[in-house]
N, C-alpha and C positions, 0 to 999 in steps of 0.2 A: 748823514748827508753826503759826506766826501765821499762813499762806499757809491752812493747813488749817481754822484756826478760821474765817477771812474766805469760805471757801468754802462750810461750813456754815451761816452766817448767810445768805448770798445763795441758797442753797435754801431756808431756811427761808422766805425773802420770796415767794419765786417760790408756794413750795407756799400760803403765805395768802392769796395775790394770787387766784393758782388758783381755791379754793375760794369767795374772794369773789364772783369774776366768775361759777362756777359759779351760789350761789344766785342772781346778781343776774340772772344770763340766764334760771334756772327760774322766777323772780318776774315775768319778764315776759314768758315764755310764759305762761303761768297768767291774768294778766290780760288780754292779749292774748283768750286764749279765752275771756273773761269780765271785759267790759269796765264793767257796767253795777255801782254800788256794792248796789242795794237785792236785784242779781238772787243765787240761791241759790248759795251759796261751793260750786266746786267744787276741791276739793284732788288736786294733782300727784300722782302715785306715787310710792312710798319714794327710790327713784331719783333723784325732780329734787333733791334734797340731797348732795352726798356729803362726810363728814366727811373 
């Protein structure tokens, strides 16, 4: 049982991790494509986020 709890912690990490690096890679495609601060915000598609 310990074996099984230790296992679902370590997907839990994996899956956070995941999703961090997800927005942090959409956050910098985005400025990437829009690098200048004062130029008009253009926003990713629903997509570059995934919960």
């Amino acid at each position: 049982m310990d074996y099984y709890r230790l296992f679902r912690e370590v997907q839990q990490v994996k899956r956070e991790l995941r999703v961090e690096a997800t927005v942090r890679l959409s956050k910098h495609e985005r400025n990437k494509a829009n690098p200048h601060p004062l130029a008009p915000r253009r926003w990713g598609s629903n997509l570059d986020i995934i919960a």
